[in-house]
N, C-alpha and C positions, 0 to 999 in steps of 0.2 A: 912524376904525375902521369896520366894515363897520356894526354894530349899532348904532354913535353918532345917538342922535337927538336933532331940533334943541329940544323940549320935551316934553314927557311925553306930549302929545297928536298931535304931528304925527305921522306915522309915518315910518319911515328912510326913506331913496330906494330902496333894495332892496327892501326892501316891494314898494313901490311898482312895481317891476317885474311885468310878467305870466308868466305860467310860459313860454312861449317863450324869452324873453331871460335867462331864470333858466336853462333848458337850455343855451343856448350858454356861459353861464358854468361852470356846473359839468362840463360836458365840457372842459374844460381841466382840471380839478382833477387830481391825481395820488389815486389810491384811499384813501390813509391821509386824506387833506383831506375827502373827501367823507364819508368815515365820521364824523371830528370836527364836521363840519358839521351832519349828520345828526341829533344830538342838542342840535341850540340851540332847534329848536321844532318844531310840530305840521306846519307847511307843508311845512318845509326836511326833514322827515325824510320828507316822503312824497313831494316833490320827488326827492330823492336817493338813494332808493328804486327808482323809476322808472328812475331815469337807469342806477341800476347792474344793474337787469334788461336796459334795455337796451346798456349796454355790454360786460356783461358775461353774455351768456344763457348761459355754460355754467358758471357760478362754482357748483363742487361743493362739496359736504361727499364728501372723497376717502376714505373706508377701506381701511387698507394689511392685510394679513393677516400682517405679518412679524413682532406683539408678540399674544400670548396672554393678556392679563390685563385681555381686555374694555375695555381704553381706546380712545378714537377716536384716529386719530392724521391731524393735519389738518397741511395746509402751511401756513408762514409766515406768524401774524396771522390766520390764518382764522379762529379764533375770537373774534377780535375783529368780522370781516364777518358770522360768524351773527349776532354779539348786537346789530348794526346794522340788517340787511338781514333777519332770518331769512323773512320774509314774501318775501322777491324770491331765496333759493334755493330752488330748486324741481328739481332734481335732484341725485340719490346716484350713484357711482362706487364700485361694489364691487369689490377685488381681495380677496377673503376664502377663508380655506382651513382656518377657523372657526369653531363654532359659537357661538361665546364674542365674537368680532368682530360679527356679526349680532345680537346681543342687546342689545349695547351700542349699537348705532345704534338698535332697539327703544325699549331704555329711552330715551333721549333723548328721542324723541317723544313717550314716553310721559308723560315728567315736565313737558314746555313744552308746556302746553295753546297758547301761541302759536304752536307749528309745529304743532300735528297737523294732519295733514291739508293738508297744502300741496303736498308732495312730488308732482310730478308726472310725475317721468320717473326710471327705475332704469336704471344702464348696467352689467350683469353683465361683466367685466372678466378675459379671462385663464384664467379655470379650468379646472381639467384635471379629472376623475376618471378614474382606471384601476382597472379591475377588483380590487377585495379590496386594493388598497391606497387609498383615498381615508378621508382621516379625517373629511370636510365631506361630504356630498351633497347635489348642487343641489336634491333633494324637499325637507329640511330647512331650506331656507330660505321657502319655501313659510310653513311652520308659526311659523318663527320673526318673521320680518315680517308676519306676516298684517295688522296693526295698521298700516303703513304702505303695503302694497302695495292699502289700499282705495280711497285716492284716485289711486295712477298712473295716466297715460293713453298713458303710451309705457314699453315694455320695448326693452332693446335687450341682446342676446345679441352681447357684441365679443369673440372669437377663444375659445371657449366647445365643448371635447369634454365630450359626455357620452355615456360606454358601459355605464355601471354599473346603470342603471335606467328600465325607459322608461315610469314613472308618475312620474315628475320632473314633467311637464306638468301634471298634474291637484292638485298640490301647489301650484303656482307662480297657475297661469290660473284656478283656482277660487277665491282672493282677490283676485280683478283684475275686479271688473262694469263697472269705468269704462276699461278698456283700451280704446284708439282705436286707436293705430298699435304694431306688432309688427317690429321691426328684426333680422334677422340676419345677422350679419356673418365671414365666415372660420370656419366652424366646423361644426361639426357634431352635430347635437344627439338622433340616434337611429340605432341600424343596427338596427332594428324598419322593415319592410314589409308594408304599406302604413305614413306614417307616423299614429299615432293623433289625434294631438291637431291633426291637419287634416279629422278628419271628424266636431269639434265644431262649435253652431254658438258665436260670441261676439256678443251682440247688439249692443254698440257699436262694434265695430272695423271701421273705415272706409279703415284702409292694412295693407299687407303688403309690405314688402322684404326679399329675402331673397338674399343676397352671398354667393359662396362654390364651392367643386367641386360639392358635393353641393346639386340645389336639386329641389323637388318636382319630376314627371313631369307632361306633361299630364293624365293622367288623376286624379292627386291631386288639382290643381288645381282641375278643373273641378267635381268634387266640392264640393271646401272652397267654390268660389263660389257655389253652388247651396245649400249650410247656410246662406253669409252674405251674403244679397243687400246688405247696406247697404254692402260694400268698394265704396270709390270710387276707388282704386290699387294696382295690382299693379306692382311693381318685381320684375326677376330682374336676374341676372347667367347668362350663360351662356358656354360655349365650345364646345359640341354643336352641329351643322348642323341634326343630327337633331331636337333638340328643337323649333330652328323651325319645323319641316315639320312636327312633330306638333301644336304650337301652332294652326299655319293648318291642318289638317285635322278636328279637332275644335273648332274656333271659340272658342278660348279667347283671352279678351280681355286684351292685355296692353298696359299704359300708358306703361314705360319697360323698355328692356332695353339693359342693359350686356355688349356681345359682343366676347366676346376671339378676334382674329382671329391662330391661334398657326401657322396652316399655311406653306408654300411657292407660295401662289396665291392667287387673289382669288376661287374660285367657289363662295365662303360668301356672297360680299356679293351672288350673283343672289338666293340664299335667304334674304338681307334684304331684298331689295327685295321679293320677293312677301310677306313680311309687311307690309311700309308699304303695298302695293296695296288689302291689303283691311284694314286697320287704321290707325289715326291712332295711331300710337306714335312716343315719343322715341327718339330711339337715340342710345347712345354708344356709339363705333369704338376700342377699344384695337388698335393695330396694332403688333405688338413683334416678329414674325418673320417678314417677305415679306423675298421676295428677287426680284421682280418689277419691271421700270421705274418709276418716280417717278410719271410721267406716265399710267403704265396705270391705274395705283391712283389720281391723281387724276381721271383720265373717269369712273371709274366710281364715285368717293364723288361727284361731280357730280349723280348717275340719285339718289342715295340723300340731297341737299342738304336737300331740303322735312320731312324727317324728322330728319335728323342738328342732332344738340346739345349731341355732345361728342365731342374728336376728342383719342386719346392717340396720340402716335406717338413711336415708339423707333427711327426711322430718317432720316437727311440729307434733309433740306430743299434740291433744289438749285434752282439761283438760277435757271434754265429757267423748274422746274415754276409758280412767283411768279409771274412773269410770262405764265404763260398759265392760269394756273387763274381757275377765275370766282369770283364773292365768295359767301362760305360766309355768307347772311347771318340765318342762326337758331340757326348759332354760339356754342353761350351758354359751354362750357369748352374747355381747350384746356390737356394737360400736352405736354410736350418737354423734351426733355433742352438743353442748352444747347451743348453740343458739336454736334449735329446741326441748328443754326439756317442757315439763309442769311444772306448780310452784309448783304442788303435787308428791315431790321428794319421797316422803314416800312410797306414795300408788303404785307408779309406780314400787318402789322396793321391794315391796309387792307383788306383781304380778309374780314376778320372785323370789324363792325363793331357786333355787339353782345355781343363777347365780355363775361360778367360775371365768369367768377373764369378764373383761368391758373395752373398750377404751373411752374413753372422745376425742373428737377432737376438733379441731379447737377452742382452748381455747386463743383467741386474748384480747387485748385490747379492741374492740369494744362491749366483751360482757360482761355483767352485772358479777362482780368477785361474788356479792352476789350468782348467777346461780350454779358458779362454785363451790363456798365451800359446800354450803347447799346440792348438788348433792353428792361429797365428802363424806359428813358426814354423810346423809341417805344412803349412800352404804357400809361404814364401817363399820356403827352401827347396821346394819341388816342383812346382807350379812352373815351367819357365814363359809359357804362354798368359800364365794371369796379370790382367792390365789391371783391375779394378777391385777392391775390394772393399763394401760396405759392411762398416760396424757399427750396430743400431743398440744404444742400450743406455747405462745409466752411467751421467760423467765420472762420477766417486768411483765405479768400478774403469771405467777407460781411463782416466788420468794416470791408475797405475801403470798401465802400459807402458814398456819403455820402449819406444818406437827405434832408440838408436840400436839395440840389440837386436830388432828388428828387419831395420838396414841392412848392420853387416851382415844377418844369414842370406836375406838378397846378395848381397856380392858374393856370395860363395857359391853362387848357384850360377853355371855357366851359360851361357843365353839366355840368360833372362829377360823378359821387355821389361822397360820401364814401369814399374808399378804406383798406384793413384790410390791412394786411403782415404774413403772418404766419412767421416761422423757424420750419425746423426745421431743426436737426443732423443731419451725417450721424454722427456718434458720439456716445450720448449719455451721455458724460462732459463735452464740452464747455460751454462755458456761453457762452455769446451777452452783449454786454455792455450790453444793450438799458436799463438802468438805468430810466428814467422820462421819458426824451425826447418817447415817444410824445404823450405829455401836450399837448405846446407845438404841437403841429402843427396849421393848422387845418382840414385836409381829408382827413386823412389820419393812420392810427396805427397802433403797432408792435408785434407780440403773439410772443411763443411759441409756436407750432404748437397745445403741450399746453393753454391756454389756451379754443381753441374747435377741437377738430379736425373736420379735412374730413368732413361725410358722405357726399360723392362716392364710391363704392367704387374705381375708379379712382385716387385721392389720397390711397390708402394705400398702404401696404408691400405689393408682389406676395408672396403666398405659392405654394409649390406642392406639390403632395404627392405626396411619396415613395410608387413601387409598392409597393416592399417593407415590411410590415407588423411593428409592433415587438412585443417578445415579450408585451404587451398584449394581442393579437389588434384591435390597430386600427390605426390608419396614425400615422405620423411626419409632423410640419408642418415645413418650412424654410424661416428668411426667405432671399428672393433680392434 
């Protein structure tokens, strides 16, 4: 047996192990072993502790707002992983549309002096308010977590209207002195101009991402940077020409910008290039509607290469432009529909040689599986930098997959890092029949999308919004 010892004094051989060789053990384990583990001693629980922050950096305590009578309601055994781990979860997932659901995550913390205060990141999830019908409002939660929103250091606002009150912010950010990084995501959080609660200052927040139609103006901006000299990253998203010319005319410094390039032409990307001239910014390229040569489009992300570091493209790959484009080599993501690949999977991932994560989309029935695996297998077998790889598309086509042939081209690949698979559905009724395989692999492993999702904005769901305004007096969101 594992704990069989040869005398009272000796100690086991496991013991004896050093925490290294104790990690590669316990990353095999399947989650239920690790937890049982967890509680044989003082070593092995804080061993596997460890291990399960990091394998598992997004394991929530999920609240659903669909039961009214203040109970939590967790997935599958998770209350078994708080009363193991509760020290190594460290972020909430609110879908709540209650004030009675936010209390009861309160009291929790309030009553396990072992968790207070650990919580370190809140992902506001979904919430709608409309005008004079909202029975929650996001100020009210402010009041009601105050007790745990003291030690968060990340907010993240994921697909999050709010029209009903624009002191929501001073509710929420005045129990937050440890705030670092501020995430928004698809949403919209004031139709108040200028917006208020960017011309506070926060003395510890050191990032701003903010994803979405609506995103500050340069002049908000430069504002908010001048309250907060200590931000060390700004993140947009943008699809305005315009804003980047406003950006490079008032000098406003930006670190990463995700630009949706949605026209009939390429002469948004001279307007990127003069941003990369006089700024050292990341850029990622969504490109979902030219209708311009292959080739034109790739000379000219060629001028924009020393900057570019993520490349979404929703159009044919043809097997020419492969062979004459130069290698994209700061490359670090890279989504494509699987339909629109060239048959020269190799040389395309040749091209890109330090790709770290790839999304695969739209992987249905209708496309050739051969597309899909031989893509697959040129990316794992080459990649030796890629940690991540999302496959989004329909289970009857993934199931084929045989991930253990998959495996081995990984282990043939020398340096490779540790590789992370993660599904998602494209319908999500389906269920993937991913069981606990992932376990046995040993360079590689198999997740759920919902498990740790992408923060890439790009490696979500496109959303886009409706001109026409609903009888709210705000706009209508629709997934595409």
């Amino acid at each position: 047996m594992l704990w069989e010892k040869d005398d009272e004094v000796k100690k086991s051989k496991f013991e004896e192990l050093n925490d290294d060789c104790c990690y590669e053990i316990l990353r095999k384990l399947p989650l239920d072993d690790l937890c049982a583990l967890s509680c044989t001693c003082v070593r092995l629980h804080n061993l596997c502790s460890k291990q399960f922050q990091k394998e598992y950096p997004s394991k929530v305590m999920r609240i659903e707002g669909t039961y009214f009578d203040g109970k939590l309601i967790k997935q599958p055994n998770e209350e078994k992983y708080i009363s193991c781990f509760d020290k190594s979860i460290r972020n909430l997932v609110l879908l709540c549309s209650s004030a009675n659901d936010l209390a009861a995550v309160s009291a929790f913390y309030r009553q396990n002096e072992e968790v207070s205060g650990v919580v370190k990141e809140i992902r506001f999830l979904h919430w709608r308010e409309v005008i004079r019908r909202s029975r929650f409002q996001m100020k009210d939660a402010g009041e009601v977590l105050s007790d745990v929103l003291k030690s968060v250091e990340t907010i993240i606002f994921d697909d999050v209207v709010v029209w009903t009150d624009d002191s929501w912010d001073e509710n929420i950010f005045r129990h937050t002195p440890n705030l670092k990084r501020l995430t928004i995501r698809n949403g919209q959080l004031t139709t108040v101009r200028p917006i208020k609660w960017l011309q506070k200052p926060y003395p510890k927040l050191e990032s701003l991402e903010w994803y979405g139609f609506e995103v500050p103006d340069a002049e908000e901006l430069k504002s908010f940077l001048a309250l907060n000299p200590n931000v060390q990253r700004i993140s947009l998203s943008s699809m305005d020409e315009g804003d980047i010319s406003k950006f490079i005319e008032l000098d406003v410094k930006i670190d990463e910008l995700f630009f949706s390039s949605l026209g009939d032409d390429a002469s948004n990307l001279n307007t990127l290039k003069g941003l990369c001239d006089v700024q050292n910014v990341k850029l990622h390229l969504g490109i979902f509607s030219i209708r311009y040569q292959d080739t034109d489009l790739i000379s000219q992300l060629e001028s924009l290469q020393p900057h570019l570091v993520g490349l979404y493209m929703m159009y044919t790959i043809e097997e020419q432009v492969v062979s004459t484009m130069d290698t994209f080599e700061h490359l670090q993501c890279l989504r494509i529909k699987v339909t629109r690949l060239p048959k020269n999977y190799k040389a395309l991932m040749a091209k890109m040689p330090n790709l770290r994560e790839m999304f695969l989309d739209q992987i249905t029935k209708e496309c050739q599986f051969k597309t899909v695996r031989g893509m697959i297998l040129a990316a794992v077998g080459q990649l030796t930098k890629l940690t991540k790889l999302y496959l989004r598309g329909s289970w009857k086509t993934l199931k084929k997959m045989d991930f253990a042939a998959v495996h081995q081209e990984r282990t043939k690949l020398k340096g490779a890092k540790f590789l992370e698979i993660f599904i998602e559905l494209l319908h999500h009724l389906d269920v993937f029949p991913l069981e606990r395989t992932s376990r046995y692999f040993d360079c590689m492993a198999i997740y759920p999308t919902a498990s740790e999702p992408p923060n890439n904005p790009f490696f979500f769901d496109i959303y886009k919004l409706l001109a026409a305004k609903n009888d709210s007096g705000g706009y209508e969101w629709e997934r595409v």
